[in-house]
C-alpha positions in Angstrom: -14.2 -2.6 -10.8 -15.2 -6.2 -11.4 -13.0 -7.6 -9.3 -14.0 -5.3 -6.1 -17.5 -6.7 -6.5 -16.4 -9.9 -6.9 -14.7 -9.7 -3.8 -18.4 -8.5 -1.9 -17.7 -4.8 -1.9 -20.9 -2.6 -1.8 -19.9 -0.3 -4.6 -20.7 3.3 -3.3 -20.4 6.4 -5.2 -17.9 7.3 -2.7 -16.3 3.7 -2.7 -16.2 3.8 -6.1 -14.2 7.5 -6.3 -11.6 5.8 -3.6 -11.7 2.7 -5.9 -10.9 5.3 -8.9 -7.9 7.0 -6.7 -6.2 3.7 -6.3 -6.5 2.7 -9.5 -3.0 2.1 -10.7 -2.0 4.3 -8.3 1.7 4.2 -7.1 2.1 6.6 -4.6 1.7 4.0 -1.4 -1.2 6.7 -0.1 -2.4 7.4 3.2 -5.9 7.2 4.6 -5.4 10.8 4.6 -3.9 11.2 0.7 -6.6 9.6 -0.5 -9.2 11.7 1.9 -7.9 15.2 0.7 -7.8 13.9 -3.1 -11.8 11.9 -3.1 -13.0 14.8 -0.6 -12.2 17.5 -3.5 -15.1 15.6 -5.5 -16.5 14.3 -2.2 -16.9 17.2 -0.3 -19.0 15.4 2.3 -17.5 12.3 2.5 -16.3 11.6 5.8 -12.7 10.3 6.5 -14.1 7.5 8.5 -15.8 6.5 5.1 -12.2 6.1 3.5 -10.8 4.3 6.6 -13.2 1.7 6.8 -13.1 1.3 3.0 -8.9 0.7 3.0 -10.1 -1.8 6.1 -12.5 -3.8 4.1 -10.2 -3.9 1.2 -7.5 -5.0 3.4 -9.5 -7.4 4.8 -11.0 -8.6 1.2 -7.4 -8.9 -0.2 -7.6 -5.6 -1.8 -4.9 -3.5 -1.2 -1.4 -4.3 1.2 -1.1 -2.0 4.4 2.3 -0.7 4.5 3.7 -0.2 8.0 7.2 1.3 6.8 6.5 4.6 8.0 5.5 4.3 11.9 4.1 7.7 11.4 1.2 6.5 9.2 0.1 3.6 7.6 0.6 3.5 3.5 -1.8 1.4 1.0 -0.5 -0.5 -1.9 -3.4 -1.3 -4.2 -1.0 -3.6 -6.0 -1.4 -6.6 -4.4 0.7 -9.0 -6.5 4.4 -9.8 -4.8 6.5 -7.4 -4.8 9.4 -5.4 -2.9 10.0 -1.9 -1.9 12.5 0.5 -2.3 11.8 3.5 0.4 13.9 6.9 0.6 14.9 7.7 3.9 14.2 11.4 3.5 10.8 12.2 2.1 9.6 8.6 2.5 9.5 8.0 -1.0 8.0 4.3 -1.6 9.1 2.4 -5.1 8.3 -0.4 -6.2 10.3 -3.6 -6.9 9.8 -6.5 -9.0 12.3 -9.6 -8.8 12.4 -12.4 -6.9 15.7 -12.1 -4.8 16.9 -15.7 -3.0 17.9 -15.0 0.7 18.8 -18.5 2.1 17.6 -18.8 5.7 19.6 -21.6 7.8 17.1 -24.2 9.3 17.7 -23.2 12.6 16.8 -19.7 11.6 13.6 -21.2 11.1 12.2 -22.4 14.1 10.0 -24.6 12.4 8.3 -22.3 10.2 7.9 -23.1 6.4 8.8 -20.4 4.4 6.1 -19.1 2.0 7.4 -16.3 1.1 9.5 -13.4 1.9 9.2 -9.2 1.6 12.3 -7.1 1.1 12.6 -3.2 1.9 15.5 -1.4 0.8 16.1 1.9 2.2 18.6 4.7 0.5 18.0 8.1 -0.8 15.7 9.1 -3.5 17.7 11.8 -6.4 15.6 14.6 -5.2 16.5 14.1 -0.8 20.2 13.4 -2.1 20.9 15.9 -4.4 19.5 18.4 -1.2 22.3 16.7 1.0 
């Protein structure tokens, strides 16, 4: 929890039971996964209370917001480089650690310098192919 309050986050009770969810968490949770699991212990806490606390995390360097589902945004509370590896069917997230070289042309580029890159692979997980 060190690390959250060196990053200037008031550390809540209800903060810290978010903080507690995500911990090592691998799930890629919602706003919403993480309100139904912290409101069990929470039962008060409001879900604006976990939204703005994924936003000031976000912000802070925290966690990654995942837009690969259009449906709802997903939080990644590892924040080191990394892939993913999503299932098609249930919207499985994974994650994937490698560096894999794409070579981008220069006049790909339009100027930019590249920093860095994010892959997502998509197939289906054993569970959503096995029901095919």
């Amino acid at each position: 929890m060190e690390k959250y309050k060196d990053i200037g986050l008031k550390l809540t009770p209800q903060r810290l039971a978010i903080l507690d969810y995500l911990d090592g968490n691998k799930e890629h949770p919602s706003a919403e996964d993480i309100y139904k699991a912290v409101s069990k212990r929470f039962p008060t806490m409001s879900f604006a209370t976990v939204y703005n606390t994924l936003e000031t995390l976000r912000q802070k360097g925290g966690v990654l917001e995942l837009t690969i589902d259009p449906a709802k945004k997903r939080f990644d509370p590892n924040t080191e480089p990394h892939h993913h590896l999503i299932c098609v069917g249930c919207k499985k997230i994974l994650d994937i650690h490698g560096s894999y070289r794409l070579p981008l042309p220069d006049e790909k580029r339009e100027g930019f310098e590249l920093i860095g890159n994010h892959i997502e692979f998509y197939g289906l997980c054993p569970k959503c192919k096995k029901g095919r």
